[in-house]
C-alpha positions as CSV (number, residue, x, y, z in Angstrom):
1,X,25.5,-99.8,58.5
2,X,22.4,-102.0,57.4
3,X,21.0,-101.0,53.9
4,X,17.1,-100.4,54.0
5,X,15.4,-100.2,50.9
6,X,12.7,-97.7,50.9
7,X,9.5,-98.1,49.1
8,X,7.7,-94.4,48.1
9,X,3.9,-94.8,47.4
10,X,3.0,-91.6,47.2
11,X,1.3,-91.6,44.3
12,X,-0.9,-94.8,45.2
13,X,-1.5,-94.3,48.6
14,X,-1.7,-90.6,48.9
15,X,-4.7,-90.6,46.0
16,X,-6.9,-91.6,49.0
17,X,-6.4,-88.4,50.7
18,X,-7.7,-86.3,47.2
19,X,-10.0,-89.3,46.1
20,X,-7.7,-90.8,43.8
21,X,-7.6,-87.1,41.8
22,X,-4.2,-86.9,41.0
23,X,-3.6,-85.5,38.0
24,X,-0.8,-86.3,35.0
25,X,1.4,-83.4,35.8
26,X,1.2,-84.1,39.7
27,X,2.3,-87.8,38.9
28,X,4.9,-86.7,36.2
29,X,6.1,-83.7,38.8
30,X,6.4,-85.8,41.7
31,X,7.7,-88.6,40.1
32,X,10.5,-86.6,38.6
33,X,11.4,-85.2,42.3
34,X,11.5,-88.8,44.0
35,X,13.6,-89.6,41.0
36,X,16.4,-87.3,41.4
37,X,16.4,-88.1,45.4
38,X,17.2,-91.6,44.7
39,X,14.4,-93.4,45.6
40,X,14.9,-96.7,44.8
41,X,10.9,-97.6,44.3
42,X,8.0,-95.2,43.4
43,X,4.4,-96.5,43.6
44,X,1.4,-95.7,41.9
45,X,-1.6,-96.4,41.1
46,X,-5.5,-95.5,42.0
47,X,-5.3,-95.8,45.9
48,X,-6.9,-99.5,46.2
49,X,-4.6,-100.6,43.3
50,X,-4.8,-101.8,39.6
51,X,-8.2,-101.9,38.3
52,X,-9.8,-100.6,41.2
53,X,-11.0,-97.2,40.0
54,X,-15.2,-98.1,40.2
55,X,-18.3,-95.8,41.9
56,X,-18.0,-98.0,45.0
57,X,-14.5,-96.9,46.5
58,X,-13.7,-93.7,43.7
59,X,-13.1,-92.7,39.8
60,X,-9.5,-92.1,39.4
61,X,-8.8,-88.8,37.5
62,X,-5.9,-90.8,35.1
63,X,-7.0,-94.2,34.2
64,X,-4.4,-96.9,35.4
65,X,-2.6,-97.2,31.5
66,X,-2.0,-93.5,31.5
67,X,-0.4,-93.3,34.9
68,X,1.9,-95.9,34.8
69,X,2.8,-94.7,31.6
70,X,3.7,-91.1,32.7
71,X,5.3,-91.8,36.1
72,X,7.4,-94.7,34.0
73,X,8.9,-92.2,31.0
74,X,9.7,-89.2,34.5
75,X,11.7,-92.3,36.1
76,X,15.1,-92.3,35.0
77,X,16.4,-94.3,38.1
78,X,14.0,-95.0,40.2
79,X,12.2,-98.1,40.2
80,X,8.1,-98.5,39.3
81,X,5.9,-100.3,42.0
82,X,2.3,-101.3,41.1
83,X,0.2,-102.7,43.5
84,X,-2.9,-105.2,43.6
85,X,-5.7,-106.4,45.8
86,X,-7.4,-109.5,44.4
87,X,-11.0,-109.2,43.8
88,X,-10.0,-105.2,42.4
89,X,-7.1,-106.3,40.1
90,X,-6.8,-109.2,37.2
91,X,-4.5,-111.2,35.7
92,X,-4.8,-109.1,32.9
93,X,-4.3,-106.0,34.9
94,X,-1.1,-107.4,35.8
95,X,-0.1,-108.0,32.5
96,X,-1.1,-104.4,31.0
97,X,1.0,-103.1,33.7
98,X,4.2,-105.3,33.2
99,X,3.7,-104.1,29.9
100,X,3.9,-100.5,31.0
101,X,7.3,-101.1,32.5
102,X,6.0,-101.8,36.5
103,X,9.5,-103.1,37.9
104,X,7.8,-104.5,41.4
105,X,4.8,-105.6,42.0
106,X,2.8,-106.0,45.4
107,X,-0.3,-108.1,45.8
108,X,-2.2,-107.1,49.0
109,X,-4.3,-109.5,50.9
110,X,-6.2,-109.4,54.3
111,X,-3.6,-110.9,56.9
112,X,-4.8,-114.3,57.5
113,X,-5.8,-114.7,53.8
114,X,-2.6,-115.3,52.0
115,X,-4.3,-118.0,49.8
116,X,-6.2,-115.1,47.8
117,X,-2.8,-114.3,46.4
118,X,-1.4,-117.7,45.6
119,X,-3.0,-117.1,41.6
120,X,-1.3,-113.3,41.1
121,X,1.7,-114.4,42.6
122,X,2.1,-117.5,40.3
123,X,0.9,-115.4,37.3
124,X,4.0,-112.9,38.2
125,X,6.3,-115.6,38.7
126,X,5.7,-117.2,35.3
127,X,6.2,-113.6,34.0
128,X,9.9,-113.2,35.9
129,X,8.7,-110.3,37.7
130,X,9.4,-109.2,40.9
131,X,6.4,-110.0,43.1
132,X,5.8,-108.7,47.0
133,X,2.7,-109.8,49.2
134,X,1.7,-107.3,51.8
135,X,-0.1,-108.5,54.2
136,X,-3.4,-105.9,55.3
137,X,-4.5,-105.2,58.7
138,X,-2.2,-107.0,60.3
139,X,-3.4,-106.0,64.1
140,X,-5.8,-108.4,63.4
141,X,-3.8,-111.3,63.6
142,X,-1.0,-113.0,65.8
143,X,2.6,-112.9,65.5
144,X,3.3,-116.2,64.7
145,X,-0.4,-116.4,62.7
146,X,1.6,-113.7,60.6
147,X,4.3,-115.3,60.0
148,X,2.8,-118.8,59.2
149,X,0.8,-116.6,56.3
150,X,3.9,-114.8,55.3
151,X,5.8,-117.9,54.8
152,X,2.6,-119.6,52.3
153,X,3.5,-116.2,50.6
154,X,6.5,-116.6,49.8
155,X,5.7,-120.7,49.0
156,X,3.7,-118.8,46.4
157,X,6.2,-116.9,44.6
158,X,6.4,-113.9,46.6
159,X,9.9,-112.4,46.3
160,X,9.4,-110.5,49.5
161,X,6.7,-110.5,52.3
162,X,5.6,-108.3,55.3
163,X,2.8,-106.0,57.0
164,X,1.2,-103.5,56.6
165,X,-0.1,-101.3,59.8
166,X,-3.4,-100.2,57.5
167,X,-5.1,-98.6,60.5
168,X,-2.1,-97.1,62.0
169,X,-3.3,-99.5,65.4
170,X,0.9,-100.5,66.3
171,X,3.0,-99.5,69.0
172,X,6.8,-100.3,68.0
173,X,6.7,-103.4,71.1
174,X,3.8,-104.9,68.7
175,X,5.7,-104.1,65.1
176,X,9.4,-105.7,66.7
177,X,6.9,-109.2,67.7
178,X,5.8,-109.1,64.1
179,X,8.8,-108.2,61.9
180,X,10.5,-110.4,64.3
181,X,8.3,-113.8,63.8
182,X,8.0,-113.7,59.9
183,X,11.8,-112.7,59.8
184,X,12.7,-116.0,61.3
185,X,10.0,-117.8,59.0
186,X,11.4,-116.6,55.8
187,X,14.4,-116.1,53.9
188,X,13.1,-112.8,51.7
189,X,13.2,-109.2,52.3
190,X,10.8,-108.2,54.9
191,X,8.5,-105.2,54.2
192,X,7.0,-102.7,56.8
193,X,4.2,-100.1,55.9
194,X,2.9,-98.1,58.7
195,X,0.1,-95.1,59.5
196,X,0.4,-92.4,61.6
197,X,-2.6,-92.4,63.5
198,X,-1.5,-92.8,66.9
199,X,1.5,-90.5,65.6
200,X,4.0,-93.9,66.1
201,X,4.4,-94.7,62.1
202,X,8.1,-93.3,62.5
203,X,9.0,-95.3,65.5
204,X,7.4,-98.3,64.0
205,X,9.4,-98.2,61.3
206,X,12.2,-97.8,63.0
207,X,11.1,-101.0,64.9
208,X,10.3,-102.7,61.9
209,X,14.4,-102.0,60.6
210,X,16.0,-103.1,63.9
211,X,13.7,-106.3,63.9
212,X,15.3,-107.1,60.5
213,X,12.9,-105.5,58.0
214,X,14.5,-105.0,54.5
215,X,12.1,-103.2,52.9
216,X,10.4,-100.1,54.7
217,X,7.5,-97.3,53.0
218,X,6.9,-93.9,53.4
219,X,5.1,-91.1,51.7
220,X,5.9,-87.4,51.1
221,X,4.7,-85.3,53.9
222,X,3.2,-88.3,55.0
223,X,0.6,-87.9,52.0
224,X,-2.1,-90.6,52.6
225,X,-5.8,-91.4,54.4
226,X,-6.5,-89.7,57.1
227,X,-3.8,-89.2,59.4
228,X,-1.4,-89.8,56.4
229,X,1.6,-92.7,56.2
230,X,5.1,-92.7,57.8
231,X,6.6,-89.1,56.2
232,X,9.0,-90.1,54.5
233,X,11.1,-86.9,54.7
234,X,11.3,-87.7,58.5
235,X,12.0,-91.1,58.4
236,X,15.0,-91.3,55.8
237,X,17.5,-89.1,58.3
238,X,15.8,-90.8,61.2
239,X,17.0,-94.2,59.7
240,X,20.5,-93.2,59.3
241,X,20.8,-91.6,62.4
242,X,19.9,-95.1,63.8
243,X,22.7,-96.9,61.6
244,X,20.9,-98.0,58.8
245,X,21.8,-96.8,54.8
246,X,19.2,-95.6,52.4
247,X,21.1,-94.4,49.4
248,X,18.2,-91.1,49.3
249,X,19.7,-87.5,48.8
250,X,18.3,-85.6,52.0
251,X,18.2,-82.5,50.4
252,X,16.5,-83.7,46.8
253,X,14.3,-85.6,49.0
254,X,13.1,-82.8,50.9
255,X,12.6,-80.7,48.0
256,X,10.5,-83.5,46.6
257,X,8.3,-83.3,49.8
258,X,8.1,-79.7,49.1
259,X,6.9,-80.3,45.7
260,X,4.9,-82.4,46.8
261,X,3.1,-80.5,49.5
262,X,2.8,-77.7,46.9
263,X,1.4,-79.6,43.6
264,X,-0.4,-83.2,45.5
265,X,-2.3,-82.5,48.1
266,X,-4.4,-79.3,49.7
267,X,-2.5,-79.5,53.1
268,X,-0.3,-81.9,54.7
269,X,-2.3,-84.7,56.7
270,X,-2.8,-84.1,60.4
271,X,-2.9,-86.7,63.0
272,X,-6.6,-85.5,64.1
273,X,-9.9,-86.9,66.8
274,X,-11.5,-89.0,64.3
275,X,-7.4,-90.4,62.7
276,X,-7.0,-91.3,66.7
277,X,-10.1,-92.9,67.3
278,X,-9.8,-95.1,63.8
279,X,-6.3,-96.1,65.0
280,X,-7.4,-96.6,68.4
281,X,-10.6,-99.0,66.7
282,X,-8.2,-100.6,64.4
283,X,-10.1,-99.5,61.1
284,X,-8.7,-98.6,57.6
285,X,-8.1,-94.9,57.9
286,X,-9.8,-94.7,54.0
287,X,-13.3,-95.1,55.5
288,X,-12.8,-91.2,57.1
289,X,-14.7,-89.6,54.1
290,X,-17.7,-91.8,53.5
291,X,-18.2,-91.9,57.8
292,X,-17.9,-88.1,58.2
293,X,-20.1,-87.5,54.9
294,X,-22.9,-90.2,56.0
295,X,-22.8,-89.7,59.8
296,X,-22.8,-86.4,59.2
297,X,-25.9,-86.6,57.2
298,X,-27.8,-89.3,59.6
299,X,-26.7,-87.4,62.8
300,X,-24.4,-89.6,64.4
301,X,-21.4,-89.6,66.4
302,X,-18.7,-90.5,64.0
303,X,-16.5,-91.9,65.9
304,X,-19.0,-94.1,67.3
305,X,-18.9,-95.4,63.7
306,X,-15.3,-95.8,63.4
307,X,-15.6,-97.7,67.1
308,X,-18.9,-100.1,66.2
309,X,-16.9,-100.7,62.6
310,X,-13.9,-101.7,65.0
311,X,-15.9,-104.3,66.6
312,X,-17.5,-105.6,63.6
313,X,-13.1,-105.9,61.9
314,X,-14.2,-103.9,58.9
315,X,-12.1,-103.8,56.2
316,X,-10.9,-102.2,53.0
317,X,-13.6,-103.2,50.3
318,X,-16.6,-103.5,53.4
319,X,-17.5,-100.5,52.9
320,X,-21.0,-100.5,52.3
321,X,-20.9,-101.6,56.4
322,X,-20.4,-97.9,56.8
323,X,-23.9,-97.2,55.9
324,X,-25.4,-100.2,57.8
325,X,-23.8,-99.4,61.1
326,X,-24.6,-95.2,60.5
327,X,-28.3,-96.2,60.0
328,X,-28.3,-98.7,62.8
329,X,-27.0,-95.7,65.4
330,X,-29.5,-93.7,63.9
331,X,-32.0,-95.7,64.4
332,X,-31.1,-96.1,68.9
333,X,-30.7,-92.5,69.1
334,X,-28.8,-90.8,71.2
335,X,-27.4,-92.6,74.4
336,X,-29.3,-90.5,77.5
């Protein structure tokens, strides 16, 4: 059997479903739970990373120190992941949170931009820690355009590189072309992180392991924007029903999903019209709140938002295009 590590950012990515609420006994609960399943990494964070708790994309209810610091003394075994987007996170972020006791660290960049981690990747290589790249939105870009970016990652310092799915756009065909190309342009774990907007985020992960990725996320109950991540729950005994090893406790882990759905979250994210139409559009699934809230309030068609944002290849931290596209469909009225 092939070992897969699994990567659990629950607590970062799922604080976009509550807007980054989550408080100190939710962290130290859940954290505790993954723990005793075996999880070999547990993220978390303020959902757009390190330093990114502002007005603009949400106040986190635990400032950054105080989380890492809680989910850090509840892990006894499990590893702590942090993770970064440049223009949100510092240098000095990065060092705080070394300092904290983060064990991996990922950098996330837009998928052709792999140059905007090149500082924070050398900063964490001068440091001896264990840096990742992710690599956002990746629809956007070409197989082979992927993997040329993926390998200046890892020219970088990155320890291990890969994609993420961040509008849940894949069909496991398009994941197996993409694992595949950067896995024959790099000799480091690759990483997959999917979205279950079209429903696929288990398949695609399962793609992701038989093209050769290493390293593979998922979230409890699937916690996470819109129509949630790859459930983790779900995709642990799926994985070793296909022949690949995880090392996770089924039965810990699915109480930790249990816990989870009981103390993180209000209900368990559904794959619903406007999750299908963002996936479908290729847009961040973290935009759903600010489009319903301002379409809502201008009169528009949402998911005419989520299609003209689409065409435009929004992106995490454009979201102030939100409002200019809502006020420009306000202003044509409707289509007779």
């Amino acid at each position: 059997m092939t070992a897969v590590v699994i990567h659990d950012p629950t607590l970062r990515d799922g604080q976009h479903a509550v807007r980054h609420q989550l408080g100190m006994e939710a962290l130290r609960g859940y954290a505790a739970a993954a723990d005793a399943a075996g999880i070999p990494v547990v993220e978390v964070g303020h959902g757009n990373g390190l330093g990114a708790s502002s007005l603009q994309v949400g106040r986190a209810a635990v400032p950054d120190d105080l989380m890492l610091a809680t989910v850090r003394e509840a892990l006894q075994h499990s590893r702590m992941g942090v993770f970064l987007l440049p223009g949100w996170g510092t240098s000095e972020d990065l060092r705080r949170a070394l300092k904290q006791g983060a064990d991996v660290v990922r950098i996330g960049v837009h998928c052709t931009e792999s140059s905007l981690a090149e500082r924070h990747l050398g900063f964490l290589a001068e440091q001896g820690a264990e840096a990742h790249c992710v690599l956002m939105m990746s629809h956007m870009a070409a197989p082979d355009e992927l993997a040329e970016h993926a390998a200046r990652a890892v020219g970088h310092g990155a320890r291990a590189v890969g994609i993420m799915d961040s509008a849940g756009h894949f069909l496991p065909d398009d994941v197996s072309e993409r694992i595949g190309a950067i896995r024959a342009a790099v000799e480091v774990p690759v990483i997959f992180h999917g979205h279950d907007n079209l429903g696929m985020a288990v398949a695609n992960s399962v793609a992701a392991a038989r093209a050769g990725a290493g390293i593979v996320d998922g979230c409890a109950r699937g916690f996470g924007a819109g129509a949630g991540n790859t459930q983790l729950e779900v995709l642990v005994p799926v994985l070793e029903r296909s022949g690949f090893t995880t090392g996770i406790d089924l039965y810990a882990l699915l109480d930790a999903a249990e816990f989870a759905e009981r103390a993180l979250m209000p209900a368990p994210p559904v794959t619903d019209s406007l999750s299908i139409v963002s996936g479908l559009a290729g847009v961040f699934s973290g935009f759903k709140h600010q489009v319903l809230e301002q379409a809502r309030r201008a009169g528009v068609d949402p998911r005419d938002v989520f299609f003209e944002l689409g065409r435009r290849q929004a992106i995490a931290g454009q979201e102030d295009l939100i409002g200019d596209v809502v006020a420009e469909l306000s202003a044509r009225g409707p289509v007779v």
